[in-house]
mmCIF file of the N, C-alpha and C atoms, coordinates in Angstrom:
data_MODEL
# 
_entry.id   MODEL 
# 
loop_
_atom_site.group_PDB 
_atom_site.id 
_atom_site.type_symbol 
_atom_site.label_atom_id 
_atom_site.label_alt_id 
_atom_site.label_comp_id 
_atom_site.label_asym_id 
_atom_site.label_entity_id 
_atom_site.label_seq_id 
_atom_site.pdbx_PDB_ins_code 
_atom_site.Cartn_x 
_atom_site.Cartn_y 
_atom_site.Cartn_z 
_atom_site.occupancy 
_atom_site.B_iso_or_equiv 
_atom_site.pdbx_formal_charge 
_atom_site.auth_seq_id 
_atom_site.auth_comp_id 
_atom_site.auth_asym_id 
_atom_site.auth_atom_id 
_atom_site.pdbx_PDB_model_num 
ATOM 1   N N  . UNK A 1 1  ? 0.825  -1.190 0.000   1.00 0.00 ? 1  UNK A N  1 
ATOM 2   C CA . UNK A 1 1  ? 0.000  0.000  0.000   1.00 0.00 ? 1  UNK A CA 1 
ATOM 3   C C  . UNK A 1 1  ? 0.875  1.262  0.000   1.00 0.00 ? 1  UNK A C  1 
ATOM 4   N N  . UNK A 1 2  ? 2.110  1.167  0.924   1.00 0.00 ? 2  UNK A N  1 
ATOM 5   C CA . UNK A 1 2  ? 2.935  2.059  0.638   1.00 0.00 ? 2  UNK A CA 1 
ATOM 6   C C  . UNK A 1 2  ? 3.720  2.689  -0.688  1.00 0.00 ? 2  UNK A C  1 
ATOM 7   N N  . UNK A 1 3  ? 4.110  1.522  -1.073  1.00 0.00 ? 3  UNK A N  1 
ATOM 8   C CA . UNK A 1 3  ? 4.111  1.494  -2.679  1.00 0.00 ? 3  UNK A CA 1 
ATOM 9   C C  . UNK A 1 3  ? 3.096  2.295  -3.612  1.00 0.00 ? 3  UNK A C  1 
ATOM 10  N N  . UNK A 1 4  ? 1.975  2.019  -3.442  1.00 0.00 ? 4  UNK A N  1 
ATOM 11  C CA . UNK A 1 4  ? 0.986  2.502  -4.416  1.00 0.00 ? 4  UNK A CA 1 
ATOM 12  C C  . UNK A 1 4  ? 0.609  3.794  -3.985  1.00 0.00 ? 4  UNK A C  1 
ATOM 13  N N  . UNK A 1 5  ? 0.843  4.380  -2.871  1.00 0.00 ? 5  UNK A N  1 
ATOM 14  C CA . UNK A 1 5  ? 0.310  5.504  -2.725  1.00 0.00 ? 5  UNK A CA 1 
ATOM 15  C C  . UNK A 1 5  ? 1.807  6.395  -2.808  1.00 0.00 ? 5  UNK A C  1 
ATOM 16  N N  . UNK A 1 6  ? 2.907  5.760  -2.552  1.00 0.00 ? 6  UNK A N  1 
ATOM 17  C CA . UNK A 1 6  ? 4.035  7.453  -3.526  1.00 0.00 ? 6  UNK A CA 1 
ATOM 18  C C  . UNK A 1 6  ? 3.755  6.579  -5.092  1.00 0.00 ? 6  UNK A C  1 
ATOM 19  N N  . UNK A 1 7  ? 3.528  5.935  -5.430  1.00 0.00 ? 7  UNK A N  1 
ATOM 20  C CA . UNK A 1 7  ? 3.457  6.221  -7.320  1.00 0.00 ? 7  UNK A CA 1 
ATOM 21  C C  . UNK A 1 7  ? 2.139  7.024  -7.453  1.00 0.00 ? 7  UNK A C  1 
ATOM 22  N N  . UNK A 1 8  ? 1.131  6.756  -7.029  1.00 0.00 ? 8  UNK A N  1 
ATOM 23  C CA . UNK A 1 8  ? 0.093  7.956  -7.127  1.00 0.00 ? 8  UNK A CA 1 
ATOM 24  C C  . UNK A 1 8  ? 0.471  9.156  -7.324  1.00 0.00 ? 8  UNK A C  1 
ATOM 25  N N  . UNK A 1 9  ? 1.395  9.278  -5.901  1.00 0.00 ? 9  UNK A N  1 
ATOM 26  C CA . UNK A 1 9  ? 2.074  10.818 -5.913  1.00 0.00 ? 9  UNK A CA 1 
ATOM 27  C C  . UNK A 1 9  ? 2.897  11.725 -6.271  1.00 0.00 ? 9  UNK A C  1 
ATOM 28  N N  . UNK A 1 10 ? 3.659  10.577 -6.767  1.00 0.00 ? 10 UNK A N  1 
ATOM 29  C CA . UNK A 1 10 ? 4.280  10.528 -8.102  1.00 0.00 ? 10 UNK A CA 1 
ATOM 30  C C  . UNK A 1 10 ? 3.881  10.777 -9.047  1.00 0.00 ? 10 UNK A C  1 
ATOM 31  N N  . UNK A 1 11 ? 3.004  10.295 -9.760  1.00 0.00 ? 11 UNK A N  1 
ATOM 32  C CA . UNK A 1 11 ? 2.035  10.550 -10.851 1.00 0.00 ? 11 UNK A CA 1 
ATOM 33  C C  . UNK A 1 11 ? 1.535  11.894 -10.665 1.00 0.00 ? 11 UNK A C  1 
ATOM 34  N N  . UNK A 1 12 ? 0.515  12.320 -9.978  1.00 0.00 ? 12 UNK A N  1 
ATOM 35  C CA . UNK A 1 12 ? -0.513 13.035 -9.377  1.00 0.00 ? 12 UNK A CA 1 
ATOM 36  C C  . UNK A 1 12 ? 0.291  14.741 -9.808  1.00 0.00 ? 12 UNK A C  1 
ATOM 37  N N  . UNK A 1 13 ? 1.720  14.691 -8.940  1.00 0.00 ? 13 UNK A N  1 
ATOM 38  C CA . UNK A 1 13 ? 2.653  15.619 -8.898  1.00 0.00 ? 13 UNK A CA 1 
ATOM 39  C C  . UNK A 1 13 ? 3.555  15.798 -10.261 1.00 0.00 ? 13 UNK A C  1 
ATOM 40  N N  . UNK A 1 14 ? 3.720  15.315 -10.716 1.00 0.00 ? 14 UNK A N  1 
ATOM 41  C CA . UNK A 1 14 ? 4.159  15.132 -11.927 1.00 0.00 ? 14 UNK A CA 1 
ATOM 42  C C  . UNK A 1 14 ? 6.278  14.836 -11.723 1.00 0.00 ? 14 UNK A C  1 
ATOM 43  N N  . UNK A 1 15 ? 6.184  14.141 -10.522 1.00 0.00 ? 15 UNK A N  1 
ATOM 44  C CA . UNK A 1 15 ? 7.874  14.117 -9.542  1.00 0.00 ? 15 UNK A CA 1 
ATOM 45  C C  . UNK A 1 15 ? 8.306  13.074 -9.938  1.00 0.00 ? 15 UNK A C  1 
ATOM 46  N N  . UNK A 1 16 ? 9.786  12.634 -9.402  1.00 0.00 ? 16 UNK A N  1 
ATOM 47  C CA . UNK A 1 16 ? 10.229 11.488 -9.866  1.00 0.00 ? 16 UNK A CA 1 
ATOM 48  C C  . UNK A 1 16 ? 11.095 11.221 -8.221  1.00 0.00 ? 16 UNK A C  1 
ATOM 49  N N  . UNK A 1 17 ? 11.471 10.183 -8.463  1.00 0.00 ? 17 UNK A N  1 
ATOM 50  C CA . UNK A 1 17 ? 12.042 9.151  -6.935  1.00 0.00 ? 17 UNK A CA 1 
ATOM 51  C C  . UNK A 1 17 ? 12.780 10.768 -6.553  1.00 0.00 ? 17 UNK A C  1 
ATOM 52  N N  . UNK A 1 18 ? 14.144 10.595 -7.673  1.00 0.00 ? 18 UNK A N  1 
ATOM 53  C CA . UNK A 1 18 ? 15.114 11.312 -6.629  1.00 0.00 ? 18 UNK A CA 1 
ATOM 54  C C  . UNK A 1 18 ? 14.545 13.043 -6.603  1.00 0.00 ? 18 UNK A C  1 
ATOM 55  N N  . UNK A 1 19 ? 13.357 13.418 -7.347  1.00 0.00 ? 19 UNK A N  1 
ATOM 56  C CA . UNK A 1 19 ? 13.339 14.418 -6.867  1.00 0.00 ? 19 UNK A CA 1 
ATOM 57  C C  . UNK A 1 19 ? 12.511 14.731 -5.300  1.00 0.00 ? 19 UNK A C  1 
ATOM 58  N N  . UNK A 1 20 ? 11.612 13.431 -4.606  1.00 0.00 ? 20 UNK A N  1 
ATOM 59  C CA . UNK A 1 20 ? 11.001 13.204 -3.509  1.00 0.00 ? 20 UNK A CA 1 
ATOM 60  C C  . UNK A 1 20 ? 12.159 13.639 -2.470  1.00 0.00 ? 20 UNK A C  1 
ATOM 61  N N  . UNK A 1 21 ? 13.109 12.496 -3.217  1.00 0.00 ? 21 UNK A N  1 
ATOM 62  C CA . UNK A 1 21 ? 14.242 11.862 -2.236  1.00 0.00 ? 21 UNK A CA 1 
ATOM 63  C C  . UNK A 1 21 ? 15.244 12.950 -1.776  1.00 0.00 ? 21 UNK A C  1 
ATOM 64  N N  . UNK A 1 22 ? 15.114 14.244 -2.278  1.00 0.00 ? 22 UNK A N  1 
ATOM 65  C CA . UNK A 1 22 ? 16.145 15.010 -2.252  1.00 0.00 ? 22 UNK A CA 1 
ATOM 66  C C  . UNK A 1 22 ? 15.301 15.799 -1.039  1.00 0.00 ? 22 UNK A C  1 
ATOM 67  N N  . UNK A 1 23 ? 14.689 16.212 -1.927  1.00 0.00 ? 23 UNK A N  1 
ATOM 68  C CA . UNK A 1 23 ? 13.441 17.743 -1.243  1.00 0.00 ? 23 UNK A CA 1 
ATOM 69  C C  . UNK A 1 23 ? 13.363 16.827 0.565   1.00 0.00 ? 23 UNK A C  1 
ATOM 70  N N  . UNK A 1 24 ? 13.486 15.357 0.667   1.00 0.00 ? 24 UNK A N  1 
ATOM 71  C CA . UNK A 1 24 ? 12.846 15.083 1.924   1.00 0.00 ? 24 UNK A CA 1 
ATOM 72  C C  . UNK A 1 24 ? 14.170 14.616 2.525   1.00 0.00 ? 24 UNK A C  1 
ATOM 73  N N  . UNK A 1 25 ? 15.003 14.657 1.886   1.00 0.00 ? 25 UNK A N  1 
ATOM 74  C CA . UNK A 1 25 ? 16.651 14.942 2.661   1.00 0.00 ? 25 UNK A CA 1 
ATOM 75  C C  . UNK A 1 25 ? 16.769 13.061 2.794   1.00 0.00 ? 25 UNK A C  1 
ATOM 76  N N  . UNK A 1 26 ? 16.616 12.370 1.784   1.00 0.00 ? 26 UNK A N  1 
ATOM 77  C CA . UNK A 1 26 ? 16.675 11.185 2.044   1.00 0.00 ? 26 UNK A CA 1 
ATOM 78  C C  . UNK A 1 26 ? 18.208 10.625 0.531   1.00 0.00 ? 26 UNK A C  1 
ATOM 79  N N  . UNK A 1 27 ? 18.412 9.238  1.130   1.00 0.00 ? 27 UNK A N  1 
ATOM 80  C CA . UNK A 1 27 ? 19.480 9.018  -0.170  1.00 0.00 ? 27 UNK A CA 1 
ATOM 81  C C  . UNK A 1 27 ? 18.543 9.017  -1.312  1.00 0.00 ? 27 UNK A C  1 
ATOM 82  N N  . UNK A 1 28 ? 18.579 9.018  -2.532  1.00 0.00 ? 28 UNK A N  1 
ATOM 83  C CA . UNK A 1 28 ? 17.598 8.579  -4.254  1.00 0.00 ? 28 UNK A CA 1 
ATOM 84  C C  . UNK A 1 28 ? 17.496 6.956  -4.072  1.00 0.00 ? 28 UNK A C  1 
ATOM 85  N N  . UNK A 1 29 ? 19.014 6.386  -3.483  1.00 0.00 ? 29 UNK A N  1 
ATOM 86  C CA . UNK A 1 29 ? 18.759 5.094  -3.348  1.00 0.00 ? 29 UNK A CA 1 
ATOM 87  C C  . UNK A 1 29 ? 18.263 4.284  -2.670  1.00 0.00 ? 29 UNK A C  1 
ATOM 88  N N  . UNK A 1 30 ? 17.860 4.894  -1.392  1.00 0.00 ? 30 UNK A N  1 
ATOM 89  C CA . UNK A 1 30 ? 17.090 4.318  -0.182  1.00 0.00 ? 30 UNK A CA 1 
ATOM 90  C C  . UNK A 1 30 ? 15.542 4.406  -0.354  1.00 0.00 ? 30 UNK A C  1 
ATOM 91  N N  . UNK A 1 31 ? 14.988 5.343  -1.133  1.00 0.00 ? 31 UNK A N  1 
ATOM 92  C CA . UNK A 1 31 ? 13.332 5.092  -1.766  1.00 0.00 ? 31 UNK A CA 1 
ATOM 93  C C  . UNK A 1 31 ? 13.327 4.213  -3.521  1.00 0.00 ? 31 UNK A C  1 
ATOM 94  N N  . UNK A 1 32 ? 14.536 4.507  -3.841  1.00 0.00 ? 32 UNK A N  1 
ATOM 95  C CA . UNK A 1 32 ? 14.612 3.133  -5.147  1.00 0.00 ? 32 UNK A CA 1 
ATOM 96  C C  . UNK A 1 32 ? 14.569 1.921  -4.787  1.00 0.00 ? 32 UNK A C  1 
ATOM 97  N N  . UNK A 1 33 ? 15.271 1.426  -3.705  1.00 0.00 ? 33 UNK A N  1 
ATOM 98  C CA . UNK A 1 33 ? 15.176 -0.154 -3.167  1.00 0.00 ? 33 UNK A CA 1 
ATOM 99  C C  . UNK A 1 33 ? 14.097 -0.285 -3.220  1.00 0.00 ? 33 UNK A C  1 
ATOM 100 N N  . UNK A 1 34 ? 13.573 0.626  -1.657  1.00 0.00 ? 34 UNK A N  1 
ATOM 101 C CA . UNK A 1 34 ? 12.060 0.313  -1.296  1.00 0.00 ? 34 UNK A CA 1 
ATOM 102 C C  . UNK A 1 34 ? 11.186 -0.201 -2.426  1.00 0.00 ? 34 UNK A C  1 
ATOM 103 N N  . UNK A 1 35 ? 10.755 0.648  -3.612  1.00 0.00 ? 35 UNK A N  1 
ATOM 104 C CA . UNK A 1 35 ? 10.581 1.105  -4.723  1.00 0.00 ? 35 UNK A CA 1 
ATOM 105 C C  . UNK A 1 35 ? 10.248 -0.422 -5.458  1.00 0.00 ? 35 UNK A C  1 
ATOM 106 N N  . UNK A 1 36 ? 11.601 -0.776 -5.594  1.00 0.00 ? 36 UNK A N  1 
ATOM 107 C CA . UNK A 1 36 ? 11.886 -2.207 -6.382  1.00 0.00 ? 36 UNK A CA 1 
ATOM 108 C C  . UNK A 1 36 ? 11.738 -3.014 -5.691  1.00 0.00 ? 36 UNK A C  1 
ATOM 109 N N  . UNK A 1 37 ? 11.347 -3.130 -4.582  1.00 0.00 ? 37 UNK A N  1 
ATOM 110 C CA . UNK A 1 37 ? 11.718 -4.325 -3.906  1.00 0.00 ? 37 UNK A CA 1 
ATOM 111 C C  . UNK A 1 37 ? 12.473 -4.766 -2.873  1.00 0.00 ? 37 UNK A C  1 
ATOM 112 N N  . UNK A 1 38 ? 13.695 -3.917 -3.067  1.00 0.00 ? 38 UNK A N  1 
ATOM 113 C CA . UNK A 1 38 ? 14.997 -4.550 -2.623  1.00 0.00 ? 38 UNK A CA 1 
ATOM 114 C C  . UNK A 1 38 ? 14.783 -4.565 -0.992  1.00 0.00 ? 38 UNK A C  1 
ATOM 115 N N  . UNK A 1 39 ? 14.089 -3.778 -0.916  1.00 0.00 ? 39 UNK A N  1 
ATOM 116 C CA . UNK A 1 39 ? 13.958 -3.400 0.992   1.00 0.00 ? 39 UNK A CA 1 
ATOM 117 C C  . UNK A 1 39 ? 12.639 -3.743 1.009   1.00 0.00 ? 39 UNK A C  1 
ATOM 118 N N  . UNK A 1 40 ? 12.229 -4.421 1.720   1.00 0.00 ? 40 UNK A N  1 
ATOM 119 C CA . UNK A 1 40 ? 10.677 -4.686 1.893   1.00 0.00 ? 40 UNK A CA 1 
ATOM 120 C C  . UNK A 1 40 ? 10.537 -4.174 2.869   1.00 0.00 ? 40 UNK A C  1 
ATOM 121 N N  . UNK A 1 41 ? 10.917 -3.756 3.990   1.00 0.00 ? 41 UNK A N  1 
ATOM 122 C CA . UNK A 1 41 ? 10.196 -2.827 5.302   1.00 0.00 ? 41 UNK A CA 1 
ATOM 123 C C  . UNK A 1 41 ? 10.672 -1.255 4.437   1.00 0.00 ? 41 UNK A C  1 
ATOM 124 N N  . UNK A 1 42 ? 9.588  -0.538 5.466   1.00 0.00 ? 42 UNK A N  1 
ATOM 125 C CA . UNK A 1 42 ? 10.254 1.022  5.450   1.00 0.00 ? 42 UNK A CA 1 
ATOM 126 C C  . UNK A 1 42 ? 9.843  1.494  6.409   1.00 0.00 ? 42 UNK A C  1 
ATOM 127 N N  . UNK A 1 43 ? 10.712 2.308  7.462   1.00 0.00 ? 43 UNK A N  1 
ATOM 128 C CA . UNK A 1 43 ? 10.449 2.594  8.477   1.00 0.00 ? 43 UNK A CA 1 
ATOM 129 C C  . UNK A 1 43 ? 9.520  3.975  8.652   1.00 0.00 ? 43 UNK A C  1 
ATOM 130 N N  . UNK A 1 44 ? 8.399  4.338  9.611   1.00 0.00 ? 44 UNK A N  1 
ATOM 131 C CA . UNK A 1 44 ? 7.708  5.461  9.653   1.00 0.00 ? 44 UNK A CA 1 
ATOM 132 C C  . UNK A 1 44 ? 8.479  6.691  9.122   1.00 0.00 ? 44 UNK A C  1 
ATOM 133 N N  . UNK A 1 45 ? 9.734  6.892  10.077  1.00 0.00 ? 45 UNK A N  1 
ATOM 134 C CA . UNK A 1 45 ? 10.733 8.020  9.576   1.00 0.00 ? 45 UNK A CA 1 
ATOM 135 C C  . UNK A 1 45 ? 10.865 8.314  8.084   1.00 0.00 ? 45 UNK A C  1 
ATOM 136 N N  . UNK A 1 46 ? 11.324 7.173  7.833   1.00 0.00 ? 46 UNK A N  1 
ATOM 137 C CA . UNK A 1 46 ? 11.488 7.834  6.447   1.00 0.00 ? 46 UNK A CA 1 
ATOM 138 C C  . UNK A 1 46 ? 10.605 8.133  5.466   1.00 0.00 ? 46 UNK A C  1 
ATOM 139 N N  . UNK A 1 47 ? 9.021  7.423  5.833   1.00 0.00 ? 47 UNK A N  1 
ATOM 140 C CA . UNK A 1 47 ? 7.394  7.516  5.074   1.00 0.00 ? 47 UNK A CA 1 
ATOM 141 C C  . UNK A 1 47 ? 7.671  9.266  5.367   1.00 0.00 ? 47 UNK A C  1 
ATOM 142 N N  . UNK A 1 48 ? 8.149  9.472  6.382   1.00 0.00 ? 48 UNK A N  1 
ATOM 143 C CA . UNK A 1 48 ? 7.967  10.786 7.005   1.00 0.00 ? 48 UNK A CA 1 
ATOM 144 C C  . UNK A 1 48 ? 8.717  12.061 6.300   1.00 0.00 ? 48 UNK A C  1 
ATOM 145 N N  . UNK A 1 49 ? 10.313 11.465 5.990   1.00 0.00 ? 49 UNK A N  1 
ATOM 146 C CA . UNK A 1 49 ? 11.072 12.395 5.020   1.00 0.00 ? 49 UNK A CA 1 
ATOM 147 C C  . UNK A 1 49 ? 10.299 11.867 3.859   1.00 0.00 ? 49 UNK A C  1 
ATOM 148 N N  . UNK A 1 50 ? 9.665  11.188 3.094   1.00 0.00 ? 50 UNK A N  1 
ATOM 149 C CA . UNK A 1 50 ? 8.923  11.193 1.664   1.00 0.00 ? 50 UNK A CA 1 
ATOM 150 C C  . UNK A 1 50 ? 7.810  11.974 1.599   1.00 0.00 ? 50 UNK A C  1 
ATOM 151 N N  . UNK A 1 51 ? 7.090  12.358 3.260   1.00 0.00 ? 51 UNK A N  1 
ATOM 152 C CA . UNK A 1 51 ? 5.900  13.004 2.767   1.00 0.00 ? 51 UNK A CA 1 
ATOM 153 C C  . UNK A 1 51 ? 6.698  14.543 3.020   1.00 0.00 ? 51 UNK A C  1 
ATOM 154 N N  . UNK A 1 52 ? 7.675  14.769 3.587   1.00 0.00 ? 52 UNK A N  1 
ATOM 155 C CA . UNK A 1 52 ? 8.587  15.890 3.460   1.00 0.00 ? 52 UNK A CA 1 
ATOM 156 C C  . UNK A 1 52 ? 8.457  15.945 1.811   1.00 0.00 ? 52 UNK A C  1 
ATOM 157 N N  . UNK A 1 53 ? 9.176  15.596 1.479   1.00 0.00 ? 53 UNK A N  1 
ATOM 158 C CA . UNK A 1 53 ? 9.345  15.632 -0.301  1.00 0.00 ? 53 UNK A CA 1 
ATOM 159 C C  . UNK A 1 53 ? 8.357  16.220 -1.333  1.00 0.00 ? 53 UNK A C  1 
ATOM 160 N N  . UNK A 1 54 ? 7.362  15.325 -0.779  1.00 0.00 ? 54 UNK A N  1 
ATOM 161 C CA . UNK A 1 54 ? 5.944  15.572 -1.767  1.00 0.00 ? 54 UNK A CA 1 
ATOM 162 C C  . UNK A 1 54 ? 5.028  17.049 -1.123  1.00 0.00 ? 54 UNK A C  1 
ATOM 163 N N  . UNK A 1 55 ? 5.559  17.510 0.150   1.00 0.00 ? 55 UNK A N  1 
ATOM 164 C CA . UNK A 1 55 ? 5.056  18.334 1.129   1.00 0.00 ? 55 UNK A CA 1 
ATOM 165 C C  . UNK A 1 55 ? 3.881  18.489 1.351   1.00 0.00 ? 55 UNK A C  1 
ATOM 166 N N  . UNK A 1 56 ? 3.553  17.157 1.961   1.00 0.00 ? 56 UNK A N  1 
ATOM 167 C CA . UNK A 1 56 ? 2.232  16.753 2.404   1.00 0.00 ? 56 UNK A CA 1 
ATOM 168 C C  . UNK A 1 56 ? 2.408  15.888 3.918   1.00 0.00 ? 56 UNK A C  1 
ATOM 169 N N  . UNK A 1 57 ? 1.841  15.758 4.913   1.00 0.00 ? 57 UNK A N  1 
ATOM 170 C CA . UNK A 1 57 ? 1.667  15.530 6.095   1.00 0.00 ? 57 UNK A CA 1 
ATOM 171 C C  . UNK A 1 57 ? 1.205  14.019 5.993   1.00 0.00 ? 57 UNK A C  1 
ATOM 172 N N  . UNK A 1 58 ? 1.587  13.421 7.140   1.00 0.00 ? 58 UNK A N  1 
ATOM 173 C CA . UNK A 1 58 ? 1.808  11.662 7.037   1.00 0.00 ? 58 UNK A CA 1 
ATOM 174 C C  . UNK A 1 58 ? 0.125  11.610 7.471   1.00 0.00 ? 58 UNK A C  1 
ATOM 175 N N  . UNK A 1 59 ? -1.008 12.635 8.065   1.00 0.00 ? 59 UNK A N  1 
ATOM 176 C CA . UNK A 1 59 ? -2.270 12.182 7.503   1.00 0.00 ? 59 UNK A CA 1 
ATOM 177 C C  . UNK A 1 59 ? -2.413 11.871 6.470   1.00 0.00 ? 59 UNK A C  1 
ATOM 178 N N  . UNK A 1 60 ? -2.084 13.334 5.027   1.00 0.00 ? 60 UNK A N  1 
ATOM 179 C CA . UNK A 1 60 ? -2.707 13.119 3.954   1.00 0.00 ? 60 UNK A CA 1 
ATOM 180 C C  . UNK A 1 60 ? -2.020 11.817 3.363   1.00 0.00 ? 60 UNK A C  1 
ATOM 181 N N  . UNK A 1 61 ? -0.911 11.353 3.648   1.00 0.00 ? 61 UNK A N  1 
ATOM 182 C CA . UNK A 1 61 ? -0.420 10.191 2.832   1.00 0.00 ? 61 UNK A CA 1 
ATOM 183 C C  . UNK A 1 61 ? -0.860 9.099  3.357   1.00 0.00 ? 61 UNK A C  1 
ATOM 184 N N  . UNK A 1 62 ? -1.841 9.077  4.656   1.00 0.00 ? 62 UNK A N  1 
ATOM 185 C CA . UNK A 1 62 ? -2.204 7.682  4.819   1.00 0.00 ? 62 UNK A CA 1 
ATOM 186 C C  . UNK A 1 62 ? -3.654 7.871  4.765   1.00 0.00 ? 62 UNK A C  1 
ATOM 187 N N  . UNK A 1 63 ? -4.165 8.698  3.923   1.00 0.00 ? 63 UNK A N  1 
ATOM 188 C CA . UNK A 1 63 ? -5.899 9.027  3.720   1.00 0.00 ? 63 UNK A CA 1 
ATOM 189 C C  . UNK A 1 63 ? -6.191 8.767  2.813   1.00 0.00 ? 63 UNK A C  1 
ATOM 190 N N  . UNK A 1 64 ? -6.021 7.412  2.168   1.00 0.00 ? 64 UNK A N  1 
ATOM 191 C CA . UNK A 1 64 ? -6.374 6.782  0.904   1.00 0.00 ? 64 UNK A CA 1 
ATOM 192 C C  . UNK A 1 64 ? -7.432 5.085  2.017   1.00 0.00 ? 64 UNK A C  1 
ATOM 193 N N  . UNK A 1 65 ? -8.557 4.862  1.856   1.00 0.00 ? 65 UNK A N  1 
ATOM 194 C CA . UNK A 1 65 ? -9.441 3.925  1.685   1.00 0.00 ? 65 UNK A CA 1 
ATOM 195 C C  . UNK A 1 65 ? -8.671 2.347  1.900   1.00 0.00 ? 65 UNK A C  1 
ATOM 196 N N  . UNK A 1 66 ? -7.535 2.265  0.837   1.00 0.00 ? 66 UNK A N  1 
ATOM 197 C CA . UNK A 1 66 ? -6.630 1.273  0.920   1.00 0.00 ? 66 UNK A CA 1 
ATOM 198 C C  . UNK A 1 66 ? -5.983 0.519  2.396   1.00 0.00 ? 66 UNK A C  1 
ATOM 199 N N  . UNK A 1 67 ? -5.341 1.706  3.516   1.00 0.00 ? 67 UNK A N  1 
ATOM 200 C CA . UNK A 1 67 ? -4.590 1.554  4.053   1.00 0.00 ? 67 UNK A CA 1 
ATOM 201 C C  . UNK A 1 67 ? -5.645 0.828  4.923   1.00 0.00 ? 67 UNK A C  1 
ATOM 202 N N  . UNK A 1 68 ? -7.096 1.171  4.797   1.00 0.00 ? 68 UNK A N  1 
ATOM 203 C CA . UNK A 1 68 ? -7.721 1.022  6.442   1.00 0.00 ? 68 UNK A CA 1 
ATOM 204 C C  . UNK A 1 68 ? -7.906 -1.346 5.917   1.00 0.00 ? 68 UNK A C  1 
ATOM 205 N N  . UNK A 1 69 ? -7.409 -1.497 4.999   1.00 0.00 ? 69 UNK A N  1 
ATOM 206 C CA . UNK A 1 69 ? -7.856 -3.025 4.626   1.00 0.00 ? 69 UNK A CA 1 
ATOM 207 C C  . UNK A 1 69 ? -6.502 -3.504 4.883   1.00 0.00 ? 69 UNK A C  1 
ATOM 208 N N  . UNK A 1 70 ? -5.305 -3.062 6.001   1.00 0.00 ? 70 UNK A N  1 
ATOM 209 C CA . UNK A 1 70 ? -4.172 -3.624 5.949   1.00 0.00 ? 70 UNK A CA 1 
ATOM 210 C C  . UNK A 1 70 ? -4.493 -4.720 6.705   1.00 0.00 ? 70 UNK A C  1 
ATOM 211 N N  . UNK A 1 71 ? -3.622 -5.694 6.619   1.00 0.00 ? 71 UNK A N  1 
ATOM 212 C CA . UNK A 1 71 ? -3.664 -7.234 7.608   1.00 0.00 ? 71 UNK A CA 1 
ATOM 213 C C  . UNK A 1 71 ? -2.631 -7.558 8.547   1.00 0.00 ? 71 UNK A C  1 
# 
């Protein structure tokens, strides 16, 4: 779900990884793993420097319908 909601925002914004990744003071390569795969956890903090990035507040990034069906 995390996944799908920065490509939304991604999309939505018209941004790309490393420009999130910069603006939210994070490595380009530490939201590319995530991204691909390579890291399957991601810790709150850094959900936190991504919604830095997109400059939106970790409500609005978890106010998508989706999140409330997690298991």
């Amino acid at each position: 779900a995390v996944r799908k909601r920065i490509n939304e925002l991604l999309s939505e914004r018209n941004m790309n990884i490393c420009d999130v990744s910069l603006s939210g003071g994070l490595t380009p390569s530490t939201l590319y793993d995530f991204m691909r795969g390579k890291t399957s956890h991601i810790q709150i903090k850094t959900i936190k420097q991504i919604c830095m990035g997109f400059q939106i507040t970790l409500t609005e990034f978890f106010s998508k319908e989706y999140f409330n069906d997690y298991e």
